[in-house]
TORKOL-919829 format. One line per field, with one value per residue: residue in three letters; x negated, y, z of N, C-alpha, C in turn. Coordinates in steps of 0.001 Angstrom, whole numbers, plus 500000, padded with zeros to 6 digits. Atoms other than C-alpha are relative to their C-alpha. Layout:
type	(ALA | ...)
neast	(X | ...)
nnorth	(Y | ...)
nup	(Z | ...)
caeast	(X | ...)
canorth	(Y | ...)
caup	(Z | ...)
ceast	(X | ...)
cnorth	(Y | ...)
cup	(Z | ...)
end
This chain:
type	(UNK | UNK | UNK | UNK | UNK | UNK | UNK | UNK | UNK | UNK | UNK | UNK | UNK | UNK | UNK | UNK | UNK | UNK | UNK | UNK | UNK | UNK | UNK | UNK | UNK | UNK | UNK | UNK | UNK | UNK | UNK | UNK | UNK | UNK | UNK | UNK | UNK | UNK | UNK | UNK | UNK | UNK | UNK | UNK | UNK | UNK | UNK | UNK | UNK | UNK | UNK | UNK | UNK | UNK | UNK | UNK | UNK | UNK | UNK | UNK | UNK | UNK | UNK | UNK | UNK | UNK | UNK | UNK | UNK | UNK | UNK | UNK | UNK | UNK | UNK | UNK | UNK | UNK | UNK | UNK | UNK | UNK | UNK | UNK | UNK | UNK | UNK | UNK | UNK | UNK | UNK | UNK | UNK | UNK | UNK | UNK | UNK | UNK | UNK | UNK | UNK | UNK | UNK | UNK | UNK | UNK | UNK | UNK | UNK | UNK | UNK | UNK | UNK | UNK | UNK | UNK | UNK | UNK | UNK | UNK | UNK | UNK | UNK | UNK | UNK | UNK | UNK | UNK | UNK | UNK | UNK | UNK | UNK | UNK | UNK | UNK | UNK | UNK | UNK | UNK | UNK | UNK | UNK | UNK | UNK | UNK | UNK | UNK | UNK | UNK | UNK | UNK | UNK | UNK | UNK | UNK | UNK | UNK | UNK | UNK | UNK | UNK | UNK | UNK | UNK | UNK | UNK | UNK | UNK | UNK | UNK | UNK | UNK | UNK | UNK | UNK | UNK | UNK | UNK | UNK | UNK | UNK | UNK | UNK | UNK | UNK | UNK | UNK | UNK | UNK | UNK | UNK | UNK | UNK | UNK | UNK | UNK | UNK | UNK | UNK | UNK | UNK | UNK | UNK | UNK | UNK | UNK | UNK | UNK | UNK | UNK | UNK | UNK | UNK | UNK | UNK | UNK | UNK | UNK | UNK | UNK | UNK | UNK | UNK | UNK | UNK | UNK | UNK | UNK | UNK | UNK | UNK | UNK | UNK | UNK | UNK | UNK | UNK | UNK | UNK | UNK | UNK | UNK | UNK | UNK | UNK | UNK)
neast	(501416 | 500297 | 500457 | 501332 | 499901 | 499426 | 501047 | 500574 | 499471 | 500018 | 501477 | 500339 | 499557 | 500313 | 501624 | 499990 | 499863 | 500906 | 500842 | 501468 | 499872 | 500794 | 501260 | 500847 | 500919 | 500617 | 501705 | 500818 | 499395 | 500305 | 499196 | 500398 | 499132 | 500037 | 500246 | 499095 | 498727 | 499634 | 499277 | 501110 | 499549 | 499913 | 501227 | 501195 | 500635 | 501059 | 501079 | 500208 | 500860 | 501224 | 501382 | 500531 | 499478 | 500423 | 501117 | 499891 | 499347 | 501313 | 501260 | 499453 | 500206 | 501246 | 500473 | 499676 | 501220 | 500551 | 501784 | 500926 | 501087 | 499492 | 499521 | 498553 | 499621 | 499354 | 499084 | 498705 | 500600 | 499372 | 498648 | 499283 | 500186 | 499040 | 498174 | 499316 | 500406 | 500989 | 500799 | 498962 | 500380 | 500945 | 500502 | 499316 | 500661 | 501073 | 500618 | 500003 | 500715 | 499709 | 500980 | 500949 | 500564 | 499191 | 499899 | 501324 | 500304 | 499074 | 499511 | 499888 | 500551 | 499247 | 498881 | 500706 | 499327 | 498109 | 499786 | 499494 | 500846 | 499676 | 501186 | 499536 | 500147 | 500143 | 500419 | 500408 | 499461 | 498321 | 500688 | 499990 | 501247 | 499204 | 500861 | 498753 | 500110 | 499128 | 499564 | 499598 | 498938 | 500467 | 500695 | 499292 | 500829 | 500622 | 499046 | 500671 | 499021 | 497737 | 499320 | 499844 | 498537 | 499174 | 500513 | 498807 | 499436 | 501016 | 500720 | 499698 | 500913 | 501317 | 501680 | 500108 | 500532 | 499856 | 500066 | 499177 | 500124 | 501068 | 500050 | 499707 | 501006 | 501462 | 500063 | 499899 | 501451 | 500946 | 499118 | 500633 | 501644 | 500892 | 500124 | 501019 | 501565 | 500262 | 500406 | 499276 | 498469 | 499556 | 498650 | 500256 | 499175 | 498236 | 499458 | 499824 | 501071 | 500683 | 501127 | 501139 | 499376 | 499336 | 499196 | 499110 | 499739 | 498666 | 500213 | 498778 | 500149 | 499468 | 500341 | 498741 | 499794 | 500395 | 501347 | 499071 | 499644 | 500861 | 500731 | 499240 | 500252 | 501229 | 499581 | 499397 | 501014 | 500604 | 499390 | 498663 | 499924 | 501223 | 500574 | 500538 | 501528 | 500699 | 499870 | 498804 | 498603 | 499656 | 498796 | 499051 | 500684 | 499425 | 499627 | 499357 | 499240 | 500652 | 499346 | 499242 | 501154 | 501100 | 500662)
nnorth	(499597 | 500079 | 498790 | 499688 | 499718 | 499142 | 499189 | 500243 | 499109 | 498329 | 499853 | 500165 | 499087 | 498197 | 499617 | 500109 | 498247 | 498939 | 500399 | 499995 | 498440 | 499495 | 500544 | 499034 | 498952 | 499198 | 500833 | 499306 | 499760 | 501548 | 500742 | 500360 | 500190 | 500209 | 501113 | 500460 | 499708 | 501020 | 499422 | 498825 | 498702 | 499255 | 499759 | 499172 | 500145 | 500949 | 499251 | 499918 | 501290 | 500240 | 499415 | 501276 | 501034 | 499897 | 501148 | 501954 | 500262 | 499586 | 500707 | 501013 | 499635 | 500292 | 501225 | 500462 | 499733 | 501035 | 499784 | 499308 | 498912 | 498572 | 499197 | 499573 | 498585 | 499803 | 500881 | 499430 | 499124 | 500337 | 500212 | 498875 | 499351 | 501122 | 499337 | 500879 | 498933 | 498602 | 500533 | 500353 | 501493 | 499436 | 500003 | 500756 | 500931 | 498761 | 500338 | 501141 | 500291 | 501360 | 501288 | 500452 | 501253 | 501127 | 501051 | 500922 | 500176 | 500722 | 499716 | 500273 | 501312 | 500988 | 499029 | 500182 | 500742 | 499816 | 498681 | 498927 | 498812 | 499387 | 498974 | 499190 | 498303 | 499496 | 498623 | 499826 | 499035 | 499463 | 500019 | 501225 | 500315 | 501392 | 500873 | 501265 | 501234 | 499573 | 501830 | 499740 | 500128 | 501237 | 499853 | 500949 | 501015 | 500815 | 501314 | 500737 | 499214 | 500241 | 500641 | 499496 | 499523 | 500857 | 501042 | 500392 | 501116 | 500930 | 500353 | 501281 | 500704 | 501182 | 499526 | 498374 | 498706 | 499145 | 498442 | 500218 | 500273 | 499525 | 498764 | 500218 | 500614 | 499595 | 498743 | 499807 | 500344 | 499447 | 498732 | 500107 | 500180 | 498750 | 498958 | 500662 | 500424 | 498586 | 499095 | 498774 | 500714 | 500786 | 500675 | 499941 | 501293 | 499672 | 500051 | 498619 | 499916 | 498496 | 499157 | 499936 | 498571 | 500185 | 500594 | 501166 | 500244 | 500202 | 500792 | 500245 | 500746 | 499249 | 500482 | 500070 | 500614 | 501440 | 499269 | 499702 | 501215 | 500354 | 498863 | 500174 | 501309 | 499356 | 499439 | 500670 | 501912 | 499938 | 499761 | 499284 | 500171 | 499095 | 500953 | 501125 | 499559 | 500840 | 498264 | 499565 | 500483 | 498890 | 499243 | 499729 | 500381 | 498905 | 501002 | 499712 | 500583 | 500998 | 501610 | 500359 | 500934 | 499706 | 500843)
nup	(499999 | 498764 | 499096 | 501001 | 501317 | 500098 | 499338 | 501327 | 500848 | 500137 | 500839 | 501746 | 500255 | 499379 | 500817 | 501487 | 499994 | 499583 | 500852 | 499337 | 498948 | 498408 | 499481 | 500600 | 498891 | 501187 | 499714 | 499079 | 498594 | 499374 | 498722 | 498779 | 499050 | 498548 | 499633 | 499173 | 500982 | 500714 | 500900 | 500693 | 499728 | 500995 | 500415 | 499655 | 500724 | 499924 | 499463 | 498649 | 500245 | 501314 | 499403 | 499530 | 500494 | 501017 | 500201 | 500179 | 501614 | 500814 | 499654 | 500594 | 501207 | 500591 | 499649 | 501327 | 500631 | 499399 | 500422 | 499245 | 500329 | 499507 | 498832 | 499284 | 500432 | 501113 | 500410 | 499463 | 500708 | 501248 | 499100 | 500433 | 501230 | 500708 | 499658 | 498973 | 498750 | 500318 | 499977 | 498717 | 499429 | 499318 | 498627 | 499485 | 498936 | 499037 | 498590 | 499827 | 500381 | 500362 | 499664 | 501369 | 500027 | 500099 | 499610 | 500143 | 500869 | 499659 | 500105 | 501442 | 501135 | 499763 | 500322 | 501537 | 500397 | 500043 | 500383 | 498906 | 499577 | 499042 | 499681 | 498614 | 500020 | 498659 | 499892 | 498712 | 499632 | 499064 | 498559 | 499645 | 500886 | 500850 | 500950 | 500935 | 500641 | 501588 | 500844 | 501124 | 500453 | 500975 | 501693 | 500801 | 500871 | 499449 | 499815 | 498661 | 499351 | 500339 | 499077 | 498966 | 500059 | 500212 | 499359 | 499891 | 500977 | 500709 | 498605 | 499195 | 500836 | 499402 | 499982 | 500422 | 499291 | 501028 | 499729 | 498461 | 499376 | 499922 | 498832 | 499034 | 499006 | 500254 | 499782 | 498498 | 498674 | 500556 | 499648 | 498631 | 499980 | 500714 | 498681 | 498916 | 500391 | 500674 | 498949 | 500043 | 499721 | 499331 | 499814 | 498701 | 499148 | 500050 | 501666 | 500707 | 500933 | 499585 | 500455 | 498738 | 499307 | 499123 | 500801 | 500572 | 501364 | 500799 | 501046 | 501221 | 500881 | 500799 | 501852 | 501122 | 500108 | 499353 | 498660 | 498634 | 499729 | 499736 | 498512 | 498563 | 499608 | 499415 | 498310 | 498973 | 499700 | 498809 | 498732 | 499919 | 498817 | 499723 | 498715 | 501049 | 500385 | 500682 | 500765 | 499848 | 500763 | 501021 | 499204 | 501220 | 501474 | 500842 | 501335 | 501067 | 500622 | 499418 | 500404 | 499084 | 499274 | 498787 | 499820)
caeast	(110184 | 108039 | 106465 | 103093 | 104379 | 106124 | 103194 | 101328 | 104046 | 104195 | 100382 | 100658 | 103535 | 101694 | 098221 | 100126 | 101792 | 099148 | 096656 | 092857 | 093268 | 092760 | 089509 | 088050 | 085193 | 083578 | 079622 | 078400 | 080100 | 079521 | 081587 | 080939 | 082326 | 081416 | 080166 | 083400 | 085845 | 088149 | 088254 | 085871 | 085914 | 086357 | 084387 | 081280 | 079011 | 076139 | 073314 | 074169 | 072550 | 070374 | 067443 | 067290 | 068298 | 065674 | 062235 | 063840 | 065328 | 061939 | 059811 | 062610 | 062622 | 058465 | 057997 | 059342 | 055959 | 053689 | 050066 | 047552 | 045365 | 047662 | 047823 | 050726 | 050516 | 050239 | 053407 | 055883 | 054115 | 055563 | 059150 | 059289 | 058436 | 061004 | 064063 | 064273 | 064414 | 062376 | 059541 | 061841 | 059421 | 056319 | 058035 | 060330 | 057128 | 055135 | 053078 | 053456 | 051005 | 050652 | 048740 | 046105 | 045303 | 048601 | 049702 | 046590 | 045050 | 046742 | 049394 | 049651 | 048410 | 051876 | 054276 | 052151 | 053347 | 057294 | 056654 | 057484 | 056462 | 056208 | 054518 | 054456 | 054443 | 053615 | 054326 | 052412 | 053540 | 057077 | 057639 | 059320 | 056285 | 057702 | 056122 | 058440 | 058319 | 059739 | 061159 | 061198 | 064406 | 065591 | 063643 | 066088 | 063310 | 062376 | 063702 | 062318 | 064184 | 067974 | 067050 | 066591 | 069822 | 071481 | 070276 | 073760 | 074308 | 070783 | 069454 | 070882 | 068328 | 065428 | 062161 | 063837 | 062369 | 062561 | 062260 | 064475 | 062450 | 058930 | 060101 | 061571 | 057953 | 055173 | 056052 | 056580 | 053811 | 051583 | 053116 | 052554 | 049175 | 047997 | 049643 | 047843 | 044609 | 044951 | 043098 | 045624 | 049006 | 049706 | 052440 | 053144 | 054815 | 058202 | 057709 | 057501 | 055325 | 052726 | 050420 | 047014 | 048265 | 051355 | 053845 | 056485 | 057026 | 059948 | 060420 | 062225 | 062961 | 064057 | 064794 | 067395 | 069206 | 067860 | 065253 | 068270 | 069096 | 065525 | 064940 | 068003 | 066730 | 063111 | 065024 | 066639 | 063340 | 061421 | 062019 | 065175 | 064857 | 062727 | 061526 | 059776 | 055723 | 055375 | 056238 | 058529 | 062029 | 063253 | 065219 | 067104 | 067337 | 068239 | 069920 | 070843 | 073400 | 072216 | 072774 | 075284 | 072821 | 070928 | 069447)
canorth	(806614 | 805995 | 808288 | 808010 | 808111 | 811152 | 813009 | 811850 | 813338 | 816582 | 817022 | 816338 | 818469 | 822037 | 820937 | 820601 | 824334 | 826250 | 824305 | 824775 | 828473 | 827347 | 825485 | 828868 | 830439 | 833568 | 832522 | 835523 | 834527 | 831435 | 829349 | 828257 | 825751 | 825709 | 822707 | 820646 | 822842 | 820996 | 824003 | 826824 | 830323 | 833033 | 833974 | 835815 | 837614 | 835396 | 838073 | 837329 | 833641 | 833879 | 835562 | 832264 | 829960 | 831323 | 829453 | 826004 | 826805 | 827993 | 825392 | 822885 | 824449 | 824236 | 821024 | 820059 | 821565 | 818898 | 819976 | 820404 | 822384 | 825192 | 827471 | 828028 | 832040 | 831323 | 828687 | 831565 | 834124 | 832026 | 831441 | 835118 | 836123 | 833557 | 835488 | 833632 | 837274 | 839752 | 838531 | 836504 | 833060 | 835310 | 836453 | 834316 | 832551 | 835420 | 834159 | 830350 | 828088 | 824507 | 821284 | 821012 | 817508 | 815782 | 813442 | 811228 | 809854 | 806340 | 807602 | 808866 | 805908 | 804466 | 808053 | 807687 | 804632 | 804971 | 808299 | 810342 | 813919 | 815037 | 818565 | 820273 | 824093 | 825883 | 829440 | 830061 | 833872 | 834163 | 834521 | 831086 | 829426 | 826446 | 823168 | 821553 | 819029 | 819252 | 815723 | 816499 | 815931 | 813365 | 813625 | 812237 | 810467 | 808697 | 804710 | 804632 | 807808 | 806768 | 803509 | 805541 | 806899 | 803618 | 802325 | 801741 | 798867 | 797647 | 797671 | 793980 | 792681 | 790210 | 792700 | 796154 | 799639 | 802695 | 806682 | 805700 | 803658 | 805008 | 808107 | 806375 | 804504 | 805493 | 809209 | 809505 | 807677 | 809623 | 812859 | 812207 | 810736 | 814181 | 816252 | 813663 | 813985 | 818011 | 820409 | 823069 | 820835 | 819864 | 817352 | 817387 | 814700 | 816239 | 815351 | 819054 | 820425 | 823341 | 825481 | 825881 | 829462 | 827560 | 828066 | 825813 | 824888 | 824494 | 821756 | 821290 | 819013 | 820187 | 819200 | 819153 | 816897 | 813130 | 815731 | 816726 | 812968 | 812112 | 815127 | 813964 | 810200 | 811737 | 813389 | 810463 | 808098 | 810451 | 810359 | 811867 | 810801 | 814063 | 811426 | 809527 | 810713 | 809143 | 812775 | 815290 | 815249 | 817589 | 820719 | 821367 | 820098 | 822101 | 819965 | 821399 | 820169 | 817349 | 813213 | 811774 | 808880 | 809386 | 805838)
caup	(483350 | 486420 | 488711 | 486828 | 483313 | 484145 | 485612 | 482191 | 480286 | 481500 | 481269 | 477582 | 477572 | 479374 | 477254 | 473638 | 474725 | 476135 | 473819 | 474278 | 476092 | 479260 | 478754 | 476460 | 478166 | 476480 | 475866 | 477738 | 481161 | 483519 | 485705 | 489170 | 491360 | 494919 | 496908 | 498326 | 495656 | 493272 | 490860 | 488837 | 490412 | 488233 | 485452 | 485965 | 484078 | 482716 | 483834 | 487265 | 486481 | 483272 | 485760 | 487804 | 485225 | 482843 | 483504 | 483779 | 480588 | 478889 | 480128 | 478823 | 475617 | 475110 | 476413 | 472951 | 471436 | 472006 | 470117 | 472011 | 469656 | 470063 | 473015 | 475170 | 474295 | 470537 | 470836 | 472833 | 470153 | 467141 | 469153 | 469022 | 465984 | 464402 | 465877 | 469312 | 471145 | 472349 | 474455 | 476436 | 476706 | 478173 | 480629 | 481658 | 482815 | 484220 | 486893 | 486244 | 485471 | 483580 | 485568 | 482857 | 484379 | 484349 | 483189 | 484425 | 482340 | 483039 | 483220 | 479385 | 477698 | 479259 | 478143 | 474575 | 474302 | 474933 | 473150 | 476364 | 477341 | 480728 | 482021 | 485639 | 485895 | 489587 | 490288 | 493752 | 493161 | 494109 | 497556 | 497536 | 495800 | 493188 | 491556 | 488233 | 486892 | 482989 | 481050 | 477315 | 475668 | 473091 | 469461 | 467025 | 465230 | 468135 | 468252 | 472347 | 473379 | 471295 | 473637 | 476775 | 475727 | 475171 | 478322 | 479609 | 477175 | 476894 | 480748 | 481550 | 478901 | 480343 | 481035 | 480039 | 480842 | 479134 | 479821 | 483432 | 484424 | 483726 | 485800 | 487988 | 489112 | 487274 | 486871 | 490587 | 491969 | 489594 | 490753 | 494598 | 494097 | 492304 | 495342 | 498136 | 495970 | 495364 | 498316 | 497470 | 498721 | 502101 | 502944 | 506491 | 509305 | 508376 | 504034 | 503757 | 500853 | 501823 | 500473 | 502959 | 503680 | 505520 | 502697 | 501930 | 498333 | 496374 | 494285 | 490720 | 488345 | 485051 | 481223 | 478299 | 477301 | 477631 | 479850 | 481999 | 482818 | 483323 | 486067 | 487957 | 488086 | 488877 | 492037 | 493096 | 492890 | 495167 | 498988 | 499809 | 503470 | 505416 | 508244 | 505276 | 505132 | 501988 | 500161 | 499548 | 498106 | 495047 | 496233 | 492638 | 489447 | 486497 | 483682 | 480520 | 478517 | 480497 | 478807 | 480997 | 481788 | 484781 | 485153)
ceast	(499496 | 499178 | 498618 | 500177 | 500731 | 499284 | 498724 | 500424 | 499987 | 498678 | 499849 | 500696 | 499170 | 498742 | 500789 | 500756 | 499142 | 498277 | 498396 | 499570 | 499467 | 498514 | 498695 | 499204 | 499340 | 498312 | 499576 | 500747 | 499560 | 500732 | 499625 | 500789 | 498975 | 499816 | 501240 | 500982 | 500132 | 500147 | 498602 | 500579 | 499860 | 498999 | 499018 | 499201 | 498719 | 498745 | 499885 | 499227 | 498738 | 498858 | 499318 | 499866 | 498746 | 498436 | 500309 | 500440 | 498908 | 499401 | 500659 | 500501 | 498404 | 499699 | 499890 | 498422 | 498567 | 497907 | 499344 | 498960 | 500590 | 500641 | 501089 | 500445 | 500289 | 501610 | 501322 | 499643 | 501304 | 501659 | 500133 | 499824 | 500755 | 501243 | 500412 | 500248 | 499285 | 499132 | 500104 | 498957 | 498775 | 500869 | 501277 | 498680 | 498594 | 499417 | 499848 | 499068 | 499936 | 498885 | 499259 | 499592 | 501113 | 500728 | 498418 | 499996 | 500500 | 501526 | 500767 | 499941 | 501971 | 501429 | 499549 | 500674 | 501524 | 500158 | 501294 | 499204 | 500490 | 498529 | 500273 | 498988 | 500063 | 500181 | 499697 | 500209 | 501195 | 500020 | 500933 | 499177 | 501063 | 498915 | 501420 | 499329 | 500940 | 500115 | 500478 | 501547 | 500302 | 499777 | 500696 | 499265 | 499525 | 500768 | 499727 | 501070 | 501591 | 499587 | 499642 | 501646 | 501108 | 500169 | 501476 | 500506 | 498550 | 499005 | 499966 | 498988 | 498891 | 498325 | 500274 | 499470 | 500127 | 499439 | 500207 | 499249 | 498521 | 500481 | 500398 | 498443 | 498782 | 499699 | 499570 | 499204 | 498952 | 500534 | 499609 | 498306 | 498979 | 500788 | 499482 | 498822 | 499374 | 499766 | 501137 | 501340 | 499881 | 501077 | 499951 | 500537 | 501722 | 500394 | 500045 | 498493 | 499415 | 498534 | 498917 | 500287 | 501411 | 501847 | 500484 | 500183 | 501312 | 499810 | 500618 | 499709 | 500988 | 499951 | 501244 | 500314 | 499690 | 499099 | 500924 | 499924 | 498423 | 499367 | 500947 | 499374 | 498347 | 500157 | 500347 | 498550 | 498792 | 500778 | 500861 | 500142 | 498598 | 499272 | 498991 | 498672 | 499750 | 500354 | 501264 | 500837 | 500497 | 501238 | 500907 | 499845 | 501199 | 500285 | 500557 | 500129 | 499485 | 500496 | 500957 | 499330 | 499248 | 499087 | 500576)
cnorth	(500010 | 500951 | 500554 | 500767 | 501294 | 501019 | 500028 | 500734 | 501322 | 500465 | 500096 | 501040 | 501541 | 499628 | 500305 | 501566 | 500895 | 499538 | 499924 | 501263 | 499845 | 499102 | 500871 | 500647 | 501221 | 499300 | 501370 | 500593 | 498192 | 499735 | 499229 | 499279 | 499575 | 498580 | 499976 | 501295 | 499020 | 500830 | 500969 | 501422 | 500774 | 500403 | 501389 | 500249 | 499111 | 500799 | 499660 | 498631 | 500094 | 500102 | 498637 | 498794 | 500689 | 499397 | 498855 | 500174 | 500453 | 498976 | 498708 | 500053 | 499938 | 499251 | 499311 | 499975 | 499226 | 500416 | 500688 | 500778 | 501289 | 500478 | 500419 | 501284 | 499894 | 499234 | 501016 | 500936 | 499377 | 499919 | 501495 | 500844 | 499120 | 500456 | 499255 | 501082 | 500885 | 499101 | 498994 | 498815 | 501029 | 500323 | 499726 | 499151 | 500575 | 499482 | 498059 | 499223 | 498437 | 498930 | 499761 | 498501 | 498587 | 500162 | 499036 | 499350 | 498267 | 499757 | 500241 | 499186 | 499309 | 501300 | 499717 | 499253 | 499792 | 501509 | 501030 | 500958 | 500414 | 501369 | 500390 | 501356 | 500145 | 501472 | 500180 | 501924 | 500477 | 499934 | 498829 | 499003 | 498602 | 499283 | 499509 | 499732 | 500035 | 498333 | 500906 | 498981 | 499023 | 500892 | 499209 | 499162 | 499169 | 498734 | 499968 | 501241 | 499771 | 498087 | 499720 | 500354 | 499042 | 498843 | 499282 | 498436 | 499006 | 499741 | 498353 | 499022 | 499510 | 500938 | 501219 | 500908 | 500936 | 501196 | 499895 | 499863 | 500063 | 501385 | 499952 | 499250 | 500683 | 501595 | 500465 | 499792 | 500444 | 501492 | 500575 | 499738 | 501067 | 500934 | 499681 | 500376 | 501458 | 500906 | 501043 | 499689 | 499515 | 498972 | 499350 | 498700 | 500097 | 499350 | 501533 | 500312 | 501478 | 500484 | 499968 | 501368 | 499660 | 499943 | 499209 | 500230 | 499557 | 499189 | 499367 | 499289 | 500810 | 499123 | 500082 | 498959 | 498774 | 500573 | 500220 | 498506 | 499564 | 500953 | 499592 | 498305 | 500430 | 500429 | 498889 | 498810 | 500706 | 499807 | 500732 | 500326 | 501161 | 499628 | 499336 | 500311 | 499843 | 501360 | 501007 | 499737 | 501415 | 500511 | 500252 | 499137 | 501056 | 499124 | 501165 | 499485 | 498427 | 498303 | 499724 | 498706 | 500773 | 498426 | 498881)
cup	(501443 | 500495 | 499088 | 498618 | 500225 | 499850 | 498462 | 498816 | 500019 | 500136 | 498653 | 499390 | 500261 | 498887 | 498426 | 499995 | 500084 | 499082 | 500171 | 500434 | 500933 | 500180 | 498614 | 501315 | 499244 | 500634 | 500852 | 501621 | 500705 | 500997 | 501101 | 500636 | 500896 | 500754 | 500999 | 499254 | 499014 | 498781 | 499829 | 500756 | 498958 | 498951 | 500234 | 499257 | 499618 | 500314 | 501111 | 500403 | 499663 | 500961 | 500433 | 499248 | 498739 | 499974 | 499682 | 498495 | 498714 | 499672 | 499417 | 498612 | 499550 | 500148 | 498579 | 498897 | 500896 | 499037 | 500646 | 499352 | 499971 | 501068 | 500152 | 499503 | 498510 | 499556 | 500200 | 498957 | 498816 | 500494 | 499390 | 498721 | 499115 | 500723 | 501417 | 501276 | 499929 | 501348 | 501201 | 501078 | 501289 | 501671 | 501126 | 501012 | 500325 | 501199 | 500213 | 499034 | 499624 | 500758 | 499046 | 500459 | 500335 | 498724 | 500089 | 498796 | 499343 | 499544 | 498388 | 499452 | 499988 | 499445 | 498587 | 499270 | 499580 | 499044 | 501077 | 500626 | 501075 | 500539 | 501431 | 500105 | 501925 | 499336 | 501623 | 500134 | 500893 | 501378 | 500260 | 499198 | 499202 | 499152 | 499294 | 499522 | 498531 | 499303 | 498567 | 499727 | 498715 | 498537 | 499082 | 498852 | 500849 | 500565 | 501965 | 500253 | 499748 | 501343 | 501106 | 500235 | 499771 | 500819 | 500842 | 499493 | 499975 | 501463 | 500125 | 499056 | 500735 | 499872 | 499482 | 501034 | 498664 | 500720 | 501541 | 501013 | 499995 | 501347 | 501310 | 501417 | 499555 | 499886 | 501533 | 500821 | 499459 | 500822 | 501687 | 500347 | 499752 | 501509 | 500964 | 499619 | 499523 | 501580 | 500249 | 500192 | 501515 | 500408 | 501277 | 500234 | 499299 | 498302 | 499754 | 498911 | 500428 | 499192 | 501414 | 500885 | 501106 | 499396 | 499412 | 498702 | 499757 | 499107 | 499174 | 499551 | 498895 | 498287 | 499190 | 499271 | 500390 | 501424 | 501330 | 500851 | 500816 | 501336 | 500998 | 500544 | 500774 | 501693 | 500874 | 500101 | 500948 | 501437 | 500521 | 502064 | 500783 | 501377 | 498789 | 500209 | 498735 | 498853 | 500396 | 499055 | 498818 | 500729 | 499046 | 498386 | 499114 | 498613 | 498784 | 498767 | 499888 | 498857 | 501835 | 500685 | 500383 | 500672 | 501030)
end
């Protein structure tokens, strides 16, 4: 047996003993690994997260609710009165507010089409002020989102685009164009994003599932480089139970 196959074997051997033990987590704890670790630090309660981790995870849960004849308050209203909590959506997003004028108008005709929903939430409260950006998630009735999700296999095709690659151009340059064309955004020499008061902005991308995938490709198709002018660059993204395609 050679060095490899050995090292193969006794892996198979410690997993078929110790069985699926060591990759149990209890659900009300969360694991962390460390930038430049090869391993999870201990578990931790999930309170010490949920706080921060609970807008992106709101706003990527309502995105889903797409009618516009019903108000945001009556949509987290019905959420909780259907057992999803206690009045968790409200105020999870206490102080944050929805772009009522994006997606341009442009813009839509071309998400309409692919049947793709994108929203962007600001909270200018906190005292690190934040703009996201939200990518709905895949709709298992929808043939354009399973082939966003199948883009892997179906990219090398003659004139494809999908979910990827709308966010990758037309999201993005809609996105910048509304913070160049908005009084209440500066964007300095440096690519930094500011409020007129002098505050720097924070800036997310966020979504679930196919939405996860689509907020990390979103990050990588703005300016990354902070010499650039041509905007700023996303400081986090928040994937959950992200697609493993990212574009």
């Amino acid at each position: 047996m050679n060095k490899r196959s050995k090292r193969i074997f006794n892996f198979v051997v410690l997993f078929s003993l110790v069985g699926c033990s060591v990759w149990t987590q209890s659900p009300n704890t969360v694991l962390t690994r460390k930038p430049n670790s090869s391993g999870y630090a201990s578990e931790e309660a999930a309170s010490t997260t949920a706080s921060i981790h609970a807008p992106y995870a709101v706003l990527s849960t309502r995105i889903y609710d797409r009618d516009p004849y019903v108000q945001d308050s009556e949509k987290d209203a019905a959420r909780t009165s259907s057992g999803c909590g206690q009045d968790i959506f409200s105020q999870a997003l206490a102080g944050w507010q929805r772009w009522p004028d994006f997606p341009p108008q442009e813009l839509s005709a071309i998400l309409n089409e692919s049947n793709m929903h994108v929203e962007v939430w600001q909270n200018l409260l906190l005292e690190d002020p934040q703009i996201v950006v939200v990518f709905e998630g895949t709709v298992f009735t929808s043939l354009n989102h399973w082939k966003a999700n199948l883009r892997w296999f179906l990219r090398f095709l003659p004139g494809y685009h999908d979910h990827y690659t709308i966010a990758t151009k037309q999201v993005a340059e809609a996105f910048l164009e509304s913070l160049q064309a908005s009084s209440e955004y500066q964007i300095g020499d440096d690519s930094m994003l500011r409020l007129q008061d002098g505050r720097t902005l924070k800036l997310i991308a966020t979504g679930h599932s196919l939405g996860g995938g689509l907020a990390q490709q979103f990050a990588y198709a703005l300016p990354q480089n902070p010499s650039n002018p041509a905007g700023p660059h996303v400081h986090e993204v928040f994937a959950f139970d992200p697609s493993p395609v990212t574009g």
